[in-house]
Phi, psi and omega in degrees: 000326210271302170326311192287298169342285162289340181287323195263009156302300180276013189244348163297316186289329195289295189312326176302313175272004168262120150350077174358107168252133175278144147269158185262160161288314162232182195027185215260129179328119204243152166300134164215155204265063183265181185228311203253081164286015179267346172271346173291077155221171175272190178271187185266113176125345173257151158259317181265128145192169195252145180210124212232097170276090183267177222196060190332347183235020158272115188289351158291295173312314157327281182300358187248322156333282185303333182244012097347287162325322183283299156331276174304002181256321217275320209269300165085053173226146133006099159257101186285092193256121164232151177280147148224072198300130166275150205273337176284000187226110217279355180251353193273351170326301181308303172295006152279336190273310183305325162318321183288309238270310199276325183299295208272317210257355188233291176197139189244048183252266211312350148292338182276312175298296168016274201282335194276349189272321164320294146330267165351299201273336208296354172277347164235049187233110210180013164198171148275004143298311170324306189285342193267328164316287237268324156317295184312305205307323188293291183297003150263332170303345191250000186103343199253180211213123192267146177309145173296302177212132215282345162227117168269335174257357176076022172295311161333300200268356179288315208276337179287332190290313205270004170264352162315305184260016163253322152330299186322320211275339169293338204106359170304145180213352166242162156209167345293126139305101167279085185235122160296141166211119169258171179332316189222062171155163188223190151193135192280134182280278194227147186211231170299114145005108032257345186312004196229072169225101181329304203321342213267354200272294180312334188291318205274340137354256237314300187301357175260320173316303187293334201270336186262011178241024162234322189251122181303147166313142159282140170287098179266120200247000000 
């Protein structure tokens, strides 16, 4: 008894420390080290949507941005966008808290140009005087005006720390994390190495769009 008792501790454990394999919507199910997969949901009221961990200074994220943007408008789903500033890139933290700064207190379609102009612009952006230049110049072109000082309770930068930290809970360890997700699956666009070619995002759309007008919803409670 004492024998069965461990043998099934250690096939418990193995399994805790081997790699999730997700199923996919197309092609055939691969490992990946994610942890917490309760958060790979759409919102309420969606079946489908794309959920994206970025990096105002990453040039994968830069190149994947548009056409995210596209996908969701083409697709007619969510684009769930959370930061996930790396610590080598010593301004997108910041430039994530004015992103916020423009979501809650201005607009938050003029947060989405933000981010996306930003994206663009981001080969000249490289300290935090740099970010702090592009910011002015960007909110008088726009009309706005930058606060003297732009989160005074650090409310801001809570919401950036907890998209930070939900990245954590998942595993993210690249950007962009590129993930389609429906009610009961998911599938990574872009990730870990071979993950990373964005275009890839509409064929697993369409195919995720399709799989949810076949398979009934799981219930979640």
């Amino acid at each position: 008894m004492r024998r069965l008792s461990l043998l099934v501790f250690f096939l418990i454990a193995i399994s805790l420390a081997a790699p999730a394999l997700s199923a996919q919507f197309i092609g055939a199910p691969v490992h990946n080290d994610f942890r917490d997969t309760s958060i790979l949901r759409p919102p309420t009221g969606s079946k489908v949507a794309i959920l994206v961990f970025e990096d105002l200074g990453c040039p994968a994220c830069a190149r994947a941005h548009p056409i995210e943007l596209q996908a969701a408008e083409q697709f007619h789903v969510p684009l769930m966008r959370h930061d996930f500033p790396l610590a080598i890139h010593v301004w997108t933290f910041e430039g994530a808290v004015y992103a916020r700064y423009l979501q809650d207190k201005v607009s938050p379609k003029l947060a989405d140009q933000f981010r996306t102009d930003v994206f663009h612009d981001q080969a000249a952006i490289d300290s935090k005087d740099a970010l702090h230049r592009y910011v002015q110049h960007w909110f008088q072109q726009h009309g706005q005006k930058v606060p003297f000082v732009i989160d005074p309770t650090g409310a801001l930068a809570a919401k950036v720390q907890a998209d930070f930290d939900l990245g954590k809970r998942l595993n993210v360890t690249y950007t962009p994390t590129l993930v389609v997700v429906s009610r009961n699956n998911y599938q990574i666009v872009c990730g870990p190495p071979p993950l990373t070619d964005p275009t890839q995002l509409s064929p697993i759309l369409r195919a995720a769009i399709e799989q949810t007008k076949t398979v009934p919803a799981a219930s979640h409670k």
